[in-house]
Rosetta silent file (secondary structure, phi, psi, omega in degrees, C-alpha in Angstrom):
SEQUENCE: XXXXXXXXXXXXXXXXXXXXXXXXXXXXXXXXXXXXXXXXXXXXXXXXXXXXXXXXXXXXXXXXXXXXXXXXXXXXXXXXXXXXXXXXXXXXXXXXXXXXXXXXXXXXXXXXXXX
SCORE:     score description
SCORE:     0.000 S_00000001
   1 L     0.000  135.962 -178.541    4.267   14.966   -4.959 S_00000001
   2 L   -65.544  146.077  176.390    6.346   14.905   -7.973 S_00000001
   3 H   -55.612  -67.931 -178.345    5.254   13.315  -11.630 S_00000001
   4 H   -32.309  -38.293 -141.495    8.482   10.788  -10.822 S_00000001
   5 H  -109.722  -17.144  156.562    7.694    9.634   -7.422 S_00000001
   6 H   -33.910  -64.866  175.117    3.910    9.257   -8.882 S_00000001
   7 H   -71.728  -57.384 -173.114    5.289    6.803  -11.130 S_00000001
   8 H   -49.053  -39.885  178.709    7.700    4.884   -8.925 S_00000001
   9 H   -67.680  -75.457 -137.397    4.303    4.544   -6.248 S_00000001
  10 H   -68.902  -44.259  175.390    2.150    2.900   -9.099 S_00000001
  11 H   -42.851  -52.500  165.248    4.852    1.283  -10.350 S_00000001
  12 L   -41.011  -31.550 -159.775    5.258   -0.615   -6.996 S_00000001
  13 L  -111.800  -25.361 -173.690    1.969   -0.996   -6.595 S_00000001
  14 L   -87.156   58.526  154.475    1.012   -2.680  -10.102 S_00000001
  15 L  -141.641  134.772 -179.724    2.306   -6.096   -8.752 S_00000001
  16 H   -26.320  -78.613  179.623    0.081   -8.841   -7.026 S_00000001
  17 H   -87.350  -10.187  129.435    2.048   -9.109   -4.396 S_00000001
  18 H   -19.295  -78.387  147.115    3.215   -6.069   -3.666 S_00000001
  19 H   -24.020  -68.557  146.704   -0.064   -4.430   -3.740 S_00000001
  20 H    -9.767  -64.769 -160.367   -1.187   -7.079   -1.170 S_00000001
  21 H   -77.179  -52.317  164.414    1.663   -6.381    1.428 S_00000001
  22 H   -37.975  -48.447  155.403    0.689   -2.866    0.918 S_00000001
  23 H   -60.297  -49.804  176.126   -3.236   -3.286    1.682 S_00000001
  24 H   -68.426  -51.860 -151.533   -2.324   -5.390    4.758 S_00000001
  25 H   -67.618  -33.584  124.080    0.170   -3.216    6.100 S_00000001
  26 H    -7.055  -75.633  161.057   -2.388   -0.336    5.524 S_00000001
  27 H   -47.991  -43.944  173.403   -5.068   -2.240    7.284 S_00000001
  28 L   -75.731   14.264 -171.465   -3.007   -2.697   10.418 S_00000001
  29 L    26.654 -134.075 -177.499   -2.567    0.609   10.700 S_00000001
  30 L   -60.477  -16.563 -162.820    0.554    3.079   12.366 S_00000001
  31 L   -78.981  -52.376  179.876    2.258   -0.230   14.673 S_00000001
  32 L   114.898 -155.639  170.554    2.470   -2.272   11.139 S_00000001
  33 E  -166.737  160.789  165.937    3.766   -5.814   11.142 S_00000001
  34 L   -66.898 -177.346  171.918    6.960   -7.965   11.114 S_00000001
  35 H   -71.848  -38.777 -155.815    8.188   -9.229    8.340 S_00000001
  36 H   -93.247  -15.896  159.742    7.533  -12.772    9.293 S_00000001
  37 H   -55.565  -59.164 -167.068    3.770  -11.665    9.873 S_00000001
  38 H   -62.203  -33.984  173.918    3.438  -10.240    6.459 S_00000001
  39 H   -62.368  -30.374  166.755    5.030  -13.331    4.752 S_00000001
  40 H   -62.830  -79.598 -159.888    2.524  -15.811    6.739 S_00000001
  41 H   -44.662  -54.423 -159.333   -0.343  -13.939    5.751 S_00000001
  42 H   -84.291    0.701 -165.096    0.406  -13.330    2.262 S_00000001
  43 L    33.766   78.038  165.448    2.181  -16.824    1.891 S_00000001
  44 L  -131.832  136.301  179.484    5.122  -15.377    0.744 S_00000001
  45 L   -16.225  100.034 -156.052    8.728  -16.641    0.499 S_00000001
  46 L   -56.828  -27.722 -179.541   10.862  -14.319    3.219 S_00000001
  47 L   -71.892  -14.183 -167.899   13.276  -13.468   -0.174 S_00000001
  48 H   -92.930  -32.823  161.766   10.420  -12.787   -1.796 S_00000001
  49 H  -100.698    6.445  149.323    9.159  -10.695    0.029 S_00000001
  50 H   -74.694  -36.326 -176.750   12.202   -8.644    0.788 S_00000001
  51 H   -80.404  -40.572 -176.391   12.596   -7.559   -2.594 S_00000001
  52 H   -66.484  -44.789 -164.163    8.770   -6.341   -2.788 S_00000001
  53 H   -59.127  -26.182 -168.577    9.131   -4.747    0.721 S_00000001
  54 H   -88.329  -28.891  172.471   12.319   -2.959   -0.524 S_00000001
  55 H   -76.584    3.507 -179.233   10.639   -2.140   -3.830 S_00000001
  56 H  -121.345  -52.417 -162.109    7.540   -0.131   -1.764 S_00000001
  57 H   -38.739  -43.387 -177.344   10.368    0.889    0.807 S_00000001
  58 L   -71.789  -44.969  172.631   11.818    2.820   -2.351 S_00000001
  59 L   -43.331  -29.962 -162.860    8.628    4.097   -3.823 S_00000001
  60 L   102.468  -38.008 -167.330    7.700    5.936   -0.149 S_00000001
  61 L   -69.556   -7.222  172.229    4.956    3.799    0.720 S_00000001
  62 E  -141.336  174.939 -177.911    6.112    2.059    3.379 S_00000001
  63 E  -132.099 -177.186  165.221    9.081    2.720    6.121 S_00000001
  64 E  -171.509  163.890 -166.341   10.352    0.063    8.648 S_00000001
  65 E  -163.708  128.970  178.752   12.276    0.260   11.865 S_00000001
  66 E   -65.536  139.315  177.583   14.170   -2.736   13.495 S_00000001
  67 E  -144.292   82.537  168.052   13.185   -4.279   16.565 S_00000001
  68 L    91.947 -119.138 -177.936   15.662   -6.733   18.074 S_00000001
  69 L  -102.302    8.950 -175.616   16.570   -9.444   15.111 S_00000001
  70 E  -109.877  145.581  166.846   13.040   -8.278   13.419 S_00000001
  71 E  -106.607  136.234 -174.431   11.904   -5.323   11.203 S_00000001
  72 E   -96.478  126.590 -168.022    8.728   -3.899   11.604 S_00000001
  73 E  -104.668  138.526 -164.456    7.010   -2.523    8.134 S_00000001
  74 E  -142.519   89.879  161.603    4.581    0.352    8.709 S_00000001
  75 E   -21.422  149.188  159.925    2.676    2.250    5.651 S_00000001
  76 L  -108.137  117.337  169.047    3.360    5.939    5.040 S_00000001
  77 L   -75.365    0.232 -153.152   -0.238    7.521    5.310 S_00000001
  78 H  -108.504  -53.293  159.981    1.118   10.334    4.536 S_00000001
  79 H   -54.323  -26.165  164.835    2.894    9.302    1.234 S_00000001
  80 H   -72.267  -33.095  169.854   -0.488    7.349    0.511 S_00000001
  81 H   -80.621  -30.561  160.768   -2.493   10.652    0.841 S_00000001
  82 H   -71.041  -20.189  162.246   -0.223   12.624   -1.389 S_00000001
  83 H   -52.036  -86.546  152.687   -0.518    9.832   -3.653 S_00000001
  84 L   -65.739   27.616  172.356   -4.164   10.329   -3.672 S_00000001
  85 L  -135.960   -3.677  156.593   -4.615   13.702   -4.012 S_00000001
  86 L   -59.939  -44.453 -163.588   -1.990   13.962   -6.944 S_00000001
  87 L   -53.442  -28.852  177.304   -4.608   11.292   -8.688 S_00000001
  88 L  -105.615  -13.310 -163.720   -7.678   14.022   -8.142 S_00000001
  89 L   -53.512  -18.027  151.473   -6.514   17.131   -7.642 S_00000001
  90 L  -113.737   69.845  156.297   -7.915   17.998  -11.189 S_00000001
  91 L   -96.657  144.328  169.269  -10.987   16.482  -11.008 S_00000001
  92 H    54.799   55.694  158.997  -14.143   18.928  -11.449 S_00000001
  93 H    85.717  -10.709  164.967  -11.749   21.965  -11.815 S_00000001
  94 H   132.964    1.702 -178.971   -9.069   21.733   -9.104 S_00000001
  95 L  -109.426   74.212  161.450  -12.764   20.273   -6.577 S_00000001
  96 H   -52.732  -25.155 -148.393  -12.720   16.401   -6.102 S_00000001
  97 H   -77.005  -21.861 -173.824  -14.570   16.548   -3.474 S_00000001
  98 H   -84.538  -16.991  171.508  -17.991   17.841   -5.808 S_00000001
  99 L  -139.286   42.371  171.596  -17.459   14.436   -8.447 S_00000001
 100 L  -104.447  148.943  169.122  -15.670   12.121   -6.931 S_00000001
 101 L   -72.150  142.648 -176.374  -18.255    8.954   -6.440 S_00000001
 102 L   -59.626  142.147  176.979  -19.793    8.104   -3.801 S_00000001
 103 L   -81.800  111.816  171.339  -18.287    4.863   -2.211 S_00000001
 104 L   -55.709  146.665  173.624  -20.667    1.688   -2.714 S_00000001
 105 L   -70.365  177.082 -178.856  -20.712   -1.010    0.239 S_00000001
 106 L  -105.622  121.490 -172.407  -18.589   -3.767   -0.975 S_00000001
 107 L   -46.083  174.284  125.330  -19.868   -7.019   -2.039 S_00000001
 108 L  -104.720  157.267 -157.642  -18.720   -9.927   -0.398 S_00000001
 109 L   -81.945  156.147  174.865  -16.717  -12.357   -2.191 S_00000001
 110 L   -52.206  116.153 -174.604  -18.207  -15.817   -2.692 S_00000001
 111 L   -45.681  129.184 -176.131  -16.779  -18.380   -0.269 S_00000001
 112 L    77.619    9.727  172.089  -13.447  -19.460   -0.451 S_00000001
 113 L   -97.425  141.714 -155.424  -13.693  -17.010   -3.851 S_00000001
 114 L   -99.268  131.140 -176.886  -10.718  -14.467   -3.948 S_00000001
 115 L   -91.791    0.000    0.000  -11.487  -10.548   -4.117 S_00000001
C-alpha cells in the first residue's frame, strides 16, 4: 500500500460517521448491507450518507454492487489488511507479531452510555 492511499484511508476514516458506517459494514461481514440499512442503523440522512459512503468508496475501504433499485456496500478486507500491516510493518524490526499488545476483553459501556 502506498504512503498516498495510507492517507486517503485515515483520512476517511477520521470522521464520526464515516468511521461508524465502516465498523458496521465490517461487522456484517462479505454480504454487507443496503444503503437504507446502514442509514437506519447509524441514523443517518440518505444524502448524508452518500457522500461518506462515496468518500470510503474512494479511499478503498469499501466497494458496492447494485441490486435492483438498491446498492449493497461491502468492506474491502483486503484493503483493511493492507491498511493494517502498512501501520506495523516496522514495529520490533520489520516483527509485529513479537510487540504488538496483547488484545484486552473490552469493557462494556454503561447503559444507554455510548462507546
Amino acid at each position: 500500500m502506498e504512503t498516498s492511499e495510507v492517507i486517503d484511508a485515515l483520512s476517511a476514516l477520521a470522521q464520526e460517521s464515516r468511521l461508524s458506517a465502516f465498523r458496521l459494514l465490517v461487522g456484517a461481514g462479505p454480504e454487507g448491507l443496503a444503503a437504507g440499512e446502514i442509514a437506519e442503523a447509524l441514523g443517518v440522512a440518505p444524502a448524508t450518507l452518500s457522500f461518506h459512503l462515496k468518500m470510503l468508496s474512494h479511499a478503498g475501504l469499501i466497494h458496492s454492487q447494485r441490486e435492483g433499485r438498491s446498492i449493497r456496500y461491502m468492506a474491502s478486507f483486503d484493503a483493511m489488511g493492507e491498511l493494517v500491516d502498512f501501520l506495523t510493518s516496522n514495529c520490533c524490526g520489520g516483527d509485529p507479531g513479537s510487540c504488538l499488545p496483547q488484545r484486552k476483553p473490552r469493557r462494556r459501556a454503561a447503559a444507554g452510555g455510548r462507546r
